[in-house]
C-alpha atoms as one frame of an Amber mdcrd trajectory, in Angstrom:
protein
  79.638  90.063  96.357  82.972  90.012  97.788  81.246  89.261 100.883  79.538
  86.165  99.598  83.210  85.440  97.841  84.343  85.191 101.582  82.241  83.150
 103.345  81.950  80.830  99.862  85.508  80.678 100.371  85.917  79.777 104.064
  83.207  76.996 104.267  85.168  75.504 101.137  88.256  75.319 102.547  86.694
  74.311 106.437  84.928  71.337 104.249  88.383  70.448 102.572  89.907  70.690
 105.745  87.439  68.457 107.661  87.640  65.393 104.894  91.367  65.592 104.926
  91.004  65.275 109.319  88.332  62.522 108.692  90.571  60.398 106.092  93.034
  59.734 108.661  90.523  59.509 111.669  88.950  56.804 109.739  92.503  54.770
 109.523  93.249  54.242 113.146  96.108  56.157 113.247  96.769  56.042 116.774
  98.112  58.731 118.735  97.077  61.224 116.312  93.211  61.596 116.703  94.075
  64.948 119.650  96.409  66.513 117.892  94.361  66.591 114.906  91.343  67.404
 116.646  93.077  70.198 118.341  94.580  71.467 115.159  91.454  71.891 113.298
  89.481  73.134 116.291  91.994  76.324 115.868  92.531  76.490 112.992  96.401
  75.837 113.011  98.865  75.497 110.403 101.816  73.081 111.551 104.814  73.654
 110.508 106.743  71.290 107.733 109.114  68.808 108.342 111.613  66.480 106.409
 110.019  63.534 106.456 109.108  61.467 103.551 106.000  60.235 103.844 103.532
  61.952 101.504 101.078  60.960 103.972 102.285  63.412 106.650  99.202  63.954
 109.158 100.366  67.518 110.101  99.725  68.654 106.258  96.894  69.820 105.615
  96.972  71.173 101.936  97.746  69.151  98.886 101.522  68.783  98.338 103.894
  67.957  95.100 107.023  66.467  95.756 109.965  68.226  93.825 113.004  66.681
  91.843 114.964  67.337  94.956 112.873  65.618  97.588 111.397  69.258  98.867
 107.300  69.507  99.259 105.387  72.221  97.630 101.895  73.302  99.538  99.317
  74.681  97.168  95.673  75.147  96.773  93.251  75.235  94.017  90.464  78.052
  92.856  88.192  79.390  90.632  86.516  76.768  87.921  88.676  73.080  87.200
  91.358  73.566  85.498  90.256  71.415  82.543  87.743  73.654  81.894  89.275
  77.022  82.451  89.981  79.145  79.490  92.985  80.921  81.583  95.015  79.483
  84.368  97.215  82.255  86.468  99.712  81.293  89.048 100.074  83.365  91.999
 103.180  84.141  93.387 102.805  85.385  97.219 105.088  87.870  98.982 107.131
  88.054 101.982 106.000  86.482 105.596 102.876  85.669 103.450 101.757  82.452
 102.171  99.251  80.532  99.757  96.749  81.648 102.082  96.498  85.339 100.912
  93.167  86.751  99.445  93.366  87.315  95.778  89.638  89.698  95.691  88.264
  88.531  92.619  84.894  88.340  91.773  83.458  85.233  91.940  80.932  86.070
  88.782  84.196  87.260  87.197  85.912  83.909  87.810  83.217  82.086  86.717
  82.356  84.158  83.614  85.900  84.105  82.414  86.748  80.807  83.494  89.458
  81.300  85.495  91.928  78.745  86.910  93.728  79.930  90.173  96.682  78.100
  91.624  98.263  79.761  94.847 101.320  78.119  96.460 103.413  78.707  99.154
 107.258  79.671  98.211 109.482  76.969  99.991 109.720  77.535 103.482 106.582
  78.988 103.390 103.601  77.825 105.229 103.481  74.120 104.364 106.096  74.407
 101.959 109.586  72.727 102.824 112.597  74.903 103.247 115.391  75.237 100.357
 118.527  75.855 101.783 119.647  76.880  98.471 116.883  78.819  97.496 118.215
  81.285  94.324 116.177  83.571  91.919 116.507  80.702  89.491 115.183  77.809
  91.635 112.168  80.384  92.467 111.267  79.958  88.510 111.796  76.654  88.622
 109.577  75.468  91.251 107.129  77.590  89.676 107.169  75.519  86.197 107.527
  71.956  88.217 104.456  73.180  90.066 103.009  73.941  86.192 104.004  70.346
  85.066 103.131  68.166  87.568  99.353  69.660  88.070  98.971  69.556  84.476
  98.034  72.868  83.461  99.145  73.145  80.168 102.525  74.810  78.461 101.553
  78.484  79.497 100.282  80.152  82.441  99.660  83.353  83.771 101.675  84.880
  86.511 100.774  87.196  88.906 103.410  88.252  91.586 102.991  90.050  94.857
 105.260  92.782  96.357 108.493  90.224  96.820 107.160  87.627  95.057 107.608
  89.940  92.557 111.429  88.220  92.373 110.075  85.358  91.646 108.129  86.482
  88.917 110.926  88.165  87.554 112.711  84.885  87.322 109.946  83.165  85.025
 110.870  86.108  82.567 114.150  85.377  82.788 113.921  81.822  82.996 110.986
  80.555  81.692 109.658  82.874  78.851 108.334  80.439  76.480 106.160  79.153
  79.059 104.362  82.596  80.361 100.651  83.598  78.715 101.115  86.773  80.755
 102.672  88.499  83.824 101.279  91.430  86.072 103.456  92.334  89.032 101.390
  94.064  92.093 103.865  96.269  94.123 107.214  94.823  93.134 109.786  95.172
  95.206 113.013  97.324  93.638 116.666  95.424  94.419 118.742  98.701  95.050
 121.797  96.700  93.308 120.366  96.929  90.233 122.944  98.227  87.509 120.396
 100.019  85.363 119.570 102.003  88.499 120.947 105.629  88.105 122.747 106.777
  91.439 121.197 110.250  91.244 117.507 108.727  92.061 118.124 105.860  94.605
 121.052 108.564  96.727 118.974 109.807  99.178 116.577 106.945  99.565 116.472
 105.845 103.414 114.795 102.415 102.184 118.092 101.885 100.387 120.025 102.336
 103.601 118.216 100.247 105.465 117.960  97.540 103.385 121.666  98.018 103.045
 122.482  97.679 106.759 119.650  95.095 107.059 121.518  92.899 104.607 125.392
  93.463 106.007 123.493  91.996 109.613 121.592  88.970 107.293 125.484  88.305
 105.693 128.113  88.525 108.854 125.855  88.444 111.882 122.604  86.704 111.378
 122.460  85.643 114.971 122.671  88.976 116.319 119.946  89.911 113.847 117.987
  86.952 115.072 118.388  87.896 118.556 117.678  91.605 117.633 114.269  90.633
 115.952 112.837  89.264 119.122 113.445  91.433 121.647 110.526  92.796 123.992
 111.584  96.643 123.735 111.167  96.376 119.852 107.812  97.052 118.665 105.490
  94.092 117.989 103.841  93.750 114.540 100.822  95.212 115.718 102.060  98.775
 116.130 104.361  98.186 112.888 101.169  97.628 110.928  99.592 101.026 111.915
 102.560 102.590 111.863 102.298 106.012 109.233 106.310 105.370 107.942 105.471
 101.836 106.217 101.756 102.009 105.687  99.585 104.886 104.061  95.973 105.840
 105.202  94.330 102.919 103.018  96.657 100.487 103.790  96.053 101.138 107.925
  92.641 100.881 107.119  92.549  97.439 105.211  94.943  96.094 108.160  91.880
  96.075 110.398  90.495  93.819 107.850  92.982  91.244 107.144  95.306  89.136
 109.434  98.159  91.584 108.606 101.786  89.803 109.018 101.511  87.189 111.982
 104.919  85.518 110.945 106.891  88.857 111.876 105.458  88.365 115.195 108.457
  87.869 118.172 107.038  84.410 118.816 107.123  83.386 115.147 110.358  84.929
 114.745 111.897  82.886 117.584 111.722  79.428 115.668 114.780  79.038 113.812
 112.628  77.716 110.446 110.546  80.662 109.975 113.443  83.013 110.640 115.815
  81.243 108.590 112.615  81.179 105.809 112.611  84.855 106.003 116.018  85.719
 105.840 116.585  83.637 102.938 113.865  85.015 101.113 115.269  88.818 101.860
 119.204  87.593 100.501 117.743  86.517  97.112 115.393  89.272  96.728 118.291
  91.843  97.725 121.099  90.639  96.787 123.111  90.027  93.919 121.196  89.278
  90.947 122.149  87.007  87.500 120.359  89.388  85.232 119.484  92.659  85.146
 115.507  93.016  84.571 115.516  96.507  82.670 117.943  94.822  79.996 114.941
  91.692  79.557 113.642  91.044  76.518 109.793  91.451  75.393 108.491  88.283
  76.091 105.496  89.117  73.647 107.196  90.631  70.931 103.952  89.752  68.711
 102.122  91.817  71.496 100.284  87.543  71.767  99.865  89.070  75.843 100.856
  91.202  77.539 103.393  92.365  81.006 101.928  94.813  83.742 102.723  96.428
  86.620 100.535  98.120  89.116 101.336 100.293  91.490 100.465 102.634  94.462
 101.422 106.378  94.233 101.684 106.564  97.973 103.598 103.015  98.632 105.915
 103.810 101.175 107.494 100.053 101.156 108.456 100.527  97.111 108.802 103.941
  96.152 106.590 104.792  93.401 109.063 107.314  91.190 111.623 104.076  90.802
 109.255 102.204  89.712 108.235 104.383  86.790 111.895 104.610  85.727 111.931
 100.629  85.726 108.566 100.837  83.265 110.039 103.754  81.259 113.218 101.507
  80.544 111.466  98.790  79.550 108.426 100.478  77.003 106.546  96.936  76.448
 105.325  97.401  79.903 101.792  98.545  80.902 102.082 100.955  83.783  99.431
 101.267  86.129  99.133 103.492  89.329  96.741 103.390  91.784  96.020 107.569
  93.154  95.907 106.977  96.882  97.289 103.660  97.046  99.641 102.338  99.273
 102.085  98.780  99.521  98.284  96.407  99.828  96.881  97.412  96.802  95.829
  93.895  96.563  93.571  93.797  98.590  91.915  97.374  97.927  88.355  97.279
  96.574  88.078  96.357  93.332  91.482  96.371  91.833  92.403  92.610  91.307
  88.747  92.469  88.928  91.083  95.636  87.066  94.100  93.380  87.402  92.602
  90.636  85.431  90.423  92.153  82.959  93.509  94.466  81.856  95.782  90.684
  81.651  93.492  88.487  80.415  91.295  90.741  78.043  93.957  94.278  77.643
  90.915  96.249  79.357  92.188  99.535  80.516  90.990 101.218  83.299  91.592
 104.993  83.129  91.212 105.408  87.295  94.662 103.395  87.758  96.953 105.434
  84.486  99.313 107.651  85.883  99.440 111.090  85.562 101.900 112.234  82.186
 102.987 115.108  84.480 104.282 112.350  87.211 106.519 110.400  84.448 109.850
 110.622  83.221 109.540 112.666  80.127 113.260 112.851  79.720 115.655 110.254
  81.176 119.014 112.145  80.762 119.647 113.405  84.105 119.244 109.821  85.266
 122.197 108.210  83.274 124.723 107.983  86.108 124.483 104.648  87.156 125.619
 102.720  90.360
């Protein structure tokens, strides 16, 4: 099934593709007709640009145009939105893009009716850069997106690893508009007050993302410079590397196309590395709120807030991410045995995601062990 999901999937969006290429072709735009040819022929993404026009020839995805002049790329799954009983926005994570496989089950989509709108976070993919990018103006975009497609005063969310930030903006931000939220490997912000010093100490990921964020702040050249260099290791060995990945995850990289923006050539242009700095200040930085002091969006229990996890994430340490869920009890916790940071895309699990969201299924494979969770919280009350 996921198999036939795939190709379904690919001939769709070659087809889309092909009628966008053939619009133009048809118009005489001169001086065009080879680089489009070209572009399609390999399958290329070009990169955004200021311009005004909404009829840009190196766009190939649909595009909204935001109160502040900046395009947003997205794309469309699943049933029509006028006839879908749920409609889920999902939120992609870093060096990633609208582009990212969300495994559902076709006969799941279609028995449900699910709506599936996947966009790409500004400076993203087709997305125009926002200099001022902020948690807030994540959330924002997010509900602009909502309004000006149309789908209706509440929406799902679903956020990936640091998308995750994002999605914890729309609970900050934009409560009255969210059906229901699942998070898939969140990303933890070490500055976090509600963090207790005693469990994030001795954490190596906080120390590098410390020292990787004093480089982003005072030297970002240098760090730009560093990022590229030949003696570094290329994202190739990073991806089957044992320190960031688990087994699973080194398994499902020979399936997917892994992280081609961290590569040193992608790195080298100044809009993609400027994308994905950005996108690492906000998401560690300093926040506005503090997400374990959040309210229960669904104090009614109307929906419903999730977060899913791998035991064995190396990227976003599993044991600080229980804390988070034992702070805030109106979460539903769920942990994947033997998974690592690309849960998503494990076999499976995104069906689990959205029967558990959409109809509070339970699947007793992904509940953590009791013996794993914080039974008493008292030895972790000395904050940062």
């Amino acid at each position: 099934m996921h198999k036939y999901y795939t190709v379904r999937f690919i001939i769709q969006e070659k087809m889309k593709r092909m009628r966008h290429y053939l619009k133009f072709l048809t118009q005489n735009q001169q001086g065009q007709t080879h680089k489009l040819c070209r572009c399609f022929c390999q399958g290329t993404q070009l990169s955004p640009n200021n311009d005004d026009s909404v009829d840009d020839l190196s766009m190939v995805s649909s595009r909204i145009r935001l109160r502040d002049g900046r395009h947003l790329a997205y794309v469309e799954r699943g049933v029509p939105k006028d006839e879908a009983s749920y409609k889920i926005i999902i939120v992609h994570g870093f060096g990633s893009s609208k582009e990212m496989n969300f495994l559902a089950p076709q006969e799941l989509i279609d028995e449900l009716g699910i709506y599936l709108l996947q966009y790409d976070r500004a400076g993203y993919g087709e997305s125009d850069p926002n200099p001022k990018r902020s948690l807030k103006s994540e959330a924002l975009d997010i509900e602009e997106l909502a309004d000006q497609l149309q789908i209706g005063a509440h929406f799902y969310v679903i956020g990936v690893s640091m998308g995750s930030y994002a999605s914890w903006s729309c609970l900050k931000y934009l409560p009255h508009r969210l059906a229901g939220l699942a998070l898939i490997a969140p990303v933890i912000n070490y500055r976090w007050p509600s963090l207790p010093r005693s469990l994030i100490r001795e954490d190596y990921r906080r120390r590098f993302i410390k020292w990787a964020m004093w480089l982003a702040n005072h030297c970002p050249k240098l760090l730009h410079w560093w990022a590229t260099q030949k003696w570094l290791p290329s994202n190739a060995v990073i991806e089957k590397n044992p320190t960031f990945f688990n087994k699973n995850d080194i398994d499902i990289l020979k399936t997917i196309p892994g992280f081609p923006m961290f590569s040193k050539d992608r790195l080298r242009e100044q809009v993609v590395f400027d994308t994905l700095l950005h996108d690492w200040k906000v998401a560690f930085g300093k926040w506005e709120f503090d997400p374990m002091k959040l309210n229960n969006p669904f104090p009614n229990k109307q929906s419903s807030f999730h977060i899913w996890q791998g035991y064995e994430d190396k990227v976003v340490p599993s044991e600080i991410q229980r804390f988070v869920s034992s702070q805030l009890p109106w979460i539903q916790y769920h942990e994947v045995p033997d998974g690592g940071h690309l849960i998503v895309y494990y076999k499976g699990l995104c069906e689990a995601i959205l029967k558990a969201l959409l109809l509070g299924q339970q699947n007793h494979a992904y509940k953590p062990r009791l013996s794993l969770l914080f039974k008493d919280n008292e030895c972790y009350q000395e904050t940062i």
